[in-house]
N, C-alpha and C positions, 0 to 999 in steps of 0.2 A: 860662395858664388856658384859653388857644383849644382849646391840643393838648388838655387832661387832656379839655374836654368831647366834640372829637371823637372821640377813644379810648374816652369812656364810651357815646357814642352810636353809634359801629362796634360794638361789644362787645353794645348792647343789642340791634341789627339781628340782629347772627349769632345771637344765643342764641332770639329771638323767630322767626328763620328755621327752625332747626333746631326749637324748641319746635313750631311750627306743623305741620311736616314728617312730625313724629314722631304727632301727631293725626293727623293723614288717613289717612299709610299704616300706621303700627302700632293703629291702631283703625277709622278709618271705613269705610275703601275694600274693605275684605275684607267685609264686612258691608251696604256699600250703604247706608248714612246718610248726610247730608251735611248741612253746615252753613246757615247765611241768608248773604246778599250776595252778591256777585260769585263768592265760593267757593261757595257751594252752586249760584248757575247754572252755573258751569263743570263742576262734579261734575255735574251733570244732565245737561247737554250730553256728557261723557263717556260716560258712562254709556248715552244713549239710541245714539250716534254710534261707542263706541269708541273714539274721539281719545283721545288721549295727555292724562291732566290737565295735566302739565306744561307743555302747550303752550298749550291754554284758559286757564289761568289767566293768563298772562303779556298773550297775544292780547286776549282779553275787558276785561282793566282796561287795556288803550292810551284809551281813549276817557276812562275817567277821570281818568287821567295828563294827558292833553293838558286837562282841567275844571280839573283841580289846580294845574298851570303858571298857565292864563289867571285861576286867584281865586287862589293859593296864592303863587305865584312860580316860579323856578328851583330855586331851592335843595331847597325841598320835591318836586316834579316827581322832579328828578336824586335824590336821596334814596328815594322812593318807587319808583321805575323800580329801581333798584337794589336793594329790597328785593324785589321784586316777580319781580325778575328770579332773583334767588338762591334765592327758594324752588321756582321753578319745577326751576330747577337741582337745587336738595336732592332734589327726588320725582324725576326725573330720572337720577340716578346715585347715589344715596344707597339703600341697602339698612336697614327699620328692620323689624325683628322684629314678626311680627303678636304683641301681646301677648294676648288674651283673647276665645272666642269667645263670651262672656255678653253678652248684648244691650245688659241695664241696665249694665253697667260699662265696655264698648263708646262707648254714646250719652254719658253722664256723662264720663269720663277723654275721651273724643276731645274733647269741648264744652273741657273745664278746659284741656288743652293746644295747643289754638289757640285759643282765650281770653287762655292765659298769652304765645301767639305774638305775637297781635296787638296787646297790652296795650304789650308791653316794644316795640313798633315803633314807635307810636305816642309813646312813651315818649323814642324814638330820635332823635323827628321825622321820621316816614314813615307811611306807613300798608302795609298789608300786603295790602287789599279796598278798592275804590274805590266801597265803596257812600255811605259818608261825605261824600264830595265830592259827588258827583249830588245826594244829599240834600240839602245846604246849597244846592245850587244850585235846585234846584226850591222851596224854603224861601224863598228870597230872591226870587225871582221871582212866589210864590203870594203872601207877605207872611203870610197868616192860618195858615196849614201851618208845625209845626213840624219840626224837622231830624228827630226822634226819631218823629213820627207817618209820615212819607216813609217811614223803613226799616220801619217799623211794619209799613206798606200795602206794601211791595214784599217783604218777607217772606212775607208770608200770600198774594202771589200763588204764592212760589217753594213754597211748603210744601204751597199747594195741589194747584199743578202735580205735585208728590214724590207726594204721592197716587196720583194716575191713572199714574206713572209706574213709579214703584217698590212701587205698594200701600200702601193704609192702615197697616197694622203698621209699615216701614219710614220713613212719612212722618210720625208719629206719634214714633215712636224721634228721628226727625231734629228736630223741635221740643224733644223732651229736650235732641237735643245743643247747638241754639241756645239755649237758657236756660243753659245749664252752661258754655257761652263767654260770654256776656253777663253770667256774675255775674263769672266770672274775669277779662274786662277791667275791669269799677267795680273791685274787688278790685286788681290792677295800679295802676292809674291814680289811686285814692282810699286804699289803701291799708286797714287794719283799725279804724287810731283814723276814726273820723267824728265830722265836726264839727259843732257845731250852733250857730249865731249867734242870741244874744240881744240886744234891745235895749228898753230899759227906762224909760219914761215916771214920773219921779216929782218929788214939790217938795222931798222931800230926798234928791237927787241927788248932792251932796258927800257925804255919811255912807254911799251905797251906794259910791261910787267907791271911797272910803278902805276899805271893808268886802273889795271886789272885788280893789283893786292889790296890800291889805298882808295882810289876814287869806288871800286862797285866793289871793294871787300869780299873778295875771292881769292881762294888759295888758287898756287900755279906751279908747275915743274916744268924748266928750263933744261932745254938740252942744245949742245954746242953743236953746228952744223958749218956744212960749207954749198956752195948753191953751184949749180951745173951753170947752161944757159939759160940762165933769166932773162926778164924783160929789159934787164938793163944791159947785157950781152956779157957783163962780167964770170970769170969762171973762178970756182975755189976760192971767189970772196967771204967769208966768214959771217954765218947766220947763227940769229938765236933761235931755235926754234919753241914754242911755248906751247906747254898743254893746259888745259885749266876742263873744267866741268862745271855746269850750267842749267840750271831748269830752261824747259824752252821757251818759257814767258819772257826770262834773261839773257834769253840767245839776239836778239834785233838791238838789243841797248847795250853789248859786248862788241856786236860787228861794229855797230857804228862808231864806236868810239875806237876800236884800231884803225879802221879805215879813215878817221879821222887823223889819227897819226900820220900812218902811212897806207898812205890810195892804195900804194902798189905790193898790198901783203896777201898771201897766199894763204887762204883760212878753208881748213877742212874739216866738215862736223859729220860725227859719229853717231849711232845710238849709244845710248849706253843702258843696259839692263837694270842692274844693280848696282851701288857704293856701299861702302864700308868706311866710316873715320874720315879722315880729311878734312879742310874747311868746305864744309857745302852750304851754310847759310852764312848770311849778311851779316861781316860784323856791326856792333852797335857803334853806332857815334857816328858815322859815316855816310 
């Protein structure tokens, strides 16, 4: 089982290495777009300098590498360096065809495939851009600052920056192409079904379960509750409460059929990112 995972996560490095490779130089770099995080300052840095990207990229994310080791471990570090280091290598001695000199399908396709680069690395167990790491790290130390609001603010510096450097039009294109990698990682990583986690306040909670397990063949986790002021003014009367998870094509044919039970249930949906295990598809026969 060790091996099959390490073969599947070598496999998702190289393909995300190459995937990412094939973005820059078969669309961005001929064009002068460049992405958010540590790849887009090294493409700046290139760019204003000359330098060889191959070399910025690898150079510029050591500082993150050594963040990632000290909150991350070894394992992740050696993994990440190694990712890190092989796409450098890719742009480096890899030859990839500029595909298209249309601006809009230029910004759009280079975003989607280092999108799809950094999705399947992360996938791997690596990261591909050390902006990640800094982010958690400044997160964890501000306490109030989330990891996603960090790259949020360190993007619109770099994009800013891309302005005054490569011109509005160009800096403008390159926030094209960071939207178009950031749907294609969620996409990667969350995949197309999305899930939506309901959980469900009612007093007759055994006839929604039964309704939930046997009629739409979903798993569910019941917890024992008691209700304040409800609609019905009783207090401390004794609730089931029920969680269950749903694609959201199945979230409209879940409501109605509790709400069918009971009109007066108290139903609150969640995103949900990722599952692991559990009943998430239809049983058969049903």
């Amino acid at each position: 089982m060790k091996l099959k995972n390490v073969l599947v996560d070598t496999v998702l490095l190289i393909c995300g290495i190459f995937s990412a490779g094939f973005g820059l130089k078969g669309f961005l770099l001929s064009s002068h777009f460049i992405d958010g995080g540590v790849t887009g300052i090294s493409m700046l840095v290139a760019d204003i300098t000359k330098t060889p990207l191959s070399v910025l990229i690898f150079i510029i994310n050591i500082p993150f590498l050594v963040l990632g080791y000290r909150k991350l471990g070894l394992k992740f570090a050696v993994k990440s360096a190694a990712a890190i280091a092989g796409l450098s290598l890719c742009l480096a001695f890899f030859h990839f065809p500029d595909v298209t000199h249309d601006k809009l399908l230029t910004a759009v396709f280079g975003g989607v495939f280092i999108g799809a680069g950094i999705g399947m690395a992360i996938r791997g167990g690596a990261v591909l851009d050390g902006t990640e790491i800094a982010a958690l790290l400044v997160s964890k130390r501000a306490q109030v600052v989330r990891v996603s609001d960090v790259i949020l603010m360190l993007n619109v510096l770099i994009f800013l920056v891309a302005v005054f450097t490569l011109g509005v039009e160009s800096g403008l294109y390159s926030i094209l192409t960071y939207l178009s990698a950031s749907k294609m990682i969620d996409f990667i990583l969350n995949g197309l079904e999305q899930y939506t986690g309901m959980t469900v306040v009612s007093a007759k909670g055994e006839e929604i379960r039964i309704a939930i397990t046997q009629s739409l063949g979903r798993g569910v986790t019941v917890y024992q509750g008691k209700s304040g002021y409800g609609k019905d003014g009783h207090i401390n009367s004794p609730r089931e409460i029920i969680f269950t998870v749903a694609t959201r094509l199945e979230v409209p044919l879940l409501k109605r059929e509790i709400l069918k039970i009971d009109p007066a249930a108290f139903i609150v949906q969640t995103s949900v990112d990722d599952t692991t295990g559990g009943l998430l598809k239809r049983k058969s026969g049903h």
